[in-house]
C-alpha positions, -999 to 999 in steps of 0.1 A, spaced: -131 42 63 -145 67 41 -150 104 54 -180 123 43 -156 148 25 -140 122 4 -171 103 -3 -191 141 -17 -159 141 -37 -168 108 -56 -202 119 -57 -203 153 -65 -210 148 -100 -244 128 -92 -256 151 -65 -252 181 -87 -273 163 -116 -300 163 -92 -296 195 -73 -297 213 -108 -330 209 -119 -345 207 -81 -334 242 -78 -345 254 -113 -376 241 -106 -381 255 -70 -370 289 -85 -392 290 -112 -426 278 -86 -412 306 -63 -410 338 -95 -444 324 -104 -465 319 -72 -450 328 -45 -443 291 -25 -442 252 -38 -448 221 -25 -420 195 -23 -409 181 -51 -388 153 -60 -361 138 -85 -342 108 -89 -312 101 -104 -305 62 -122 -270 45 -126 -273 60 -165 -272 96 -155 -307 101 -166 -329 125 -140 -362 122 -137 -383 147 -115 -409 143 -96 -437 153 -79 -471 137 -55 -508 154 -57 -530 157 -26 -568 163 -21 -578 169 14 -609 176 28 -611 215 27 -592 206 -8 -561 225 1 -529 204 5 -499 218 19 -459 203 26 -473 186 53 -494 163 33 -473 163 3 -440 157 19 -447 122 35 -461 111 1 -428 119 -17 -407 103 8 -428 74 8 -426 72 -31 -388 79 -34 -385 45 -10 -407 28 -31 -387 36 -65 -359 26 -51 -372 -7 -40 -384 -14 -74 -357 1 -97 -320 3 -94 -317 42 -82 -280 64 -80 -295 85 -59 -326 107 -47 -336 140 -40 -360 161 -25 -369 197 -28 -382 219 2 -393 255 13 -380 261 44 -384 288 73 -347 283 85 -314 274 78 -297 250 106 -271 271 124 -279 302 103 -311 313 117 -346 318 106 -356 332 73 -372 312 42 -351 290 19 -353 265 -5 -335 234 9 -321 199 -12 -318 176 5 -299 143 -17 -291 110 -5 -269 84 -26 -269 49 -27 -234 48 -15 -243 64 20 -240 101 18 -270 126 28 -258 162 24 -290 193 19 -282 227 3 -295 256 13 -305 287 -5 -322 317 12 -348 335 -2 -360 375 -2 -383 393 -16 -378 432 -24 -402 461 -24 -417 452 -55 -421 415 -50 -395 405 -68 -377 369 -53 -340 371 -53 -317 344 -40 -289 339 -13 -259 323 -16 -260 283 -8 -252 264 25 -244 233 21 -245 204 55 -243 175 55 -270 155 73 -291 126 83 -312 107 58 -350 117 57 -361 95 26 -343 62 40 -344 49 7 -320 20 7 -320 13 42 -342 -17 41 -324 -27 7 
């Protein structure tokens, strides 16, 4: 049997092509305005990362995670019913870190096709000025939230 340990160590190189740009992207939505939606990537057996992202219009015309969210898990399960997927991603603000207390951060959560789900963590603060500065990362390993190849 495989630990978790040893299978991040076979993975590590897949998880970090999609927690790279998931993060450079959360960063750059939070230095511009402020917040972000969730966001997506995927990662195919080639290596090549595609991000992604889902639009909502609501009644009051104001979408928020809580729209948008469902709608990227839902498409990340239905790109990897369709396509041959590595893995999957998803990108998050956060108003707490499990086991570290409360306080905003961007969270990653990635789950691979071989089995593993692990989220990273980075908090975020703001100074006087405004300014967003980052924490350093947390990393856990977790439960699957996309389920993206369990009905494969």
């Amino acid at each position: 049997m495989t630990t978790p340990q040893e299978l991040y160590a076979a993975v590590k190189g897949d998880l970090g092509a999609l927690a790279k740009p998931l993060f450079a992207k959360s960063e750059q939505l939070l230095r511009e305005r402020g917040d972000f939606l969730p966001h997506a990537a995927v990662l195919a057996p080639d290596g090549k990362v595609t991000l992604l992202g889902a639009m909502c219009i609501t009644g009051d015309g104001f979408a928020n995670s809580w729209h948008i969210l469902p709608m990227v898990h839902d498409g990340l399960r239905a790109m990897a019913r369709e396509r041959d997927l590595a893995a999957v991603g998803v990108a998050e603000r956060v108003d707490a870190i499990p086991g570290h207390g409360a306080g905003r951060a961007v969270k990653v959560q990635l789950e691979h096709h071989r089995g593993l789900t692990i989220a990273f963590y980075m908090s975020i603060t703001q100074d006087d000025q405004g300014a967003t500065a980052f924490g350093r990362m947390v990393t856990l390993f977790s439960e699957s939230e996309v389920n993206a190849w369990s009905a494969a």
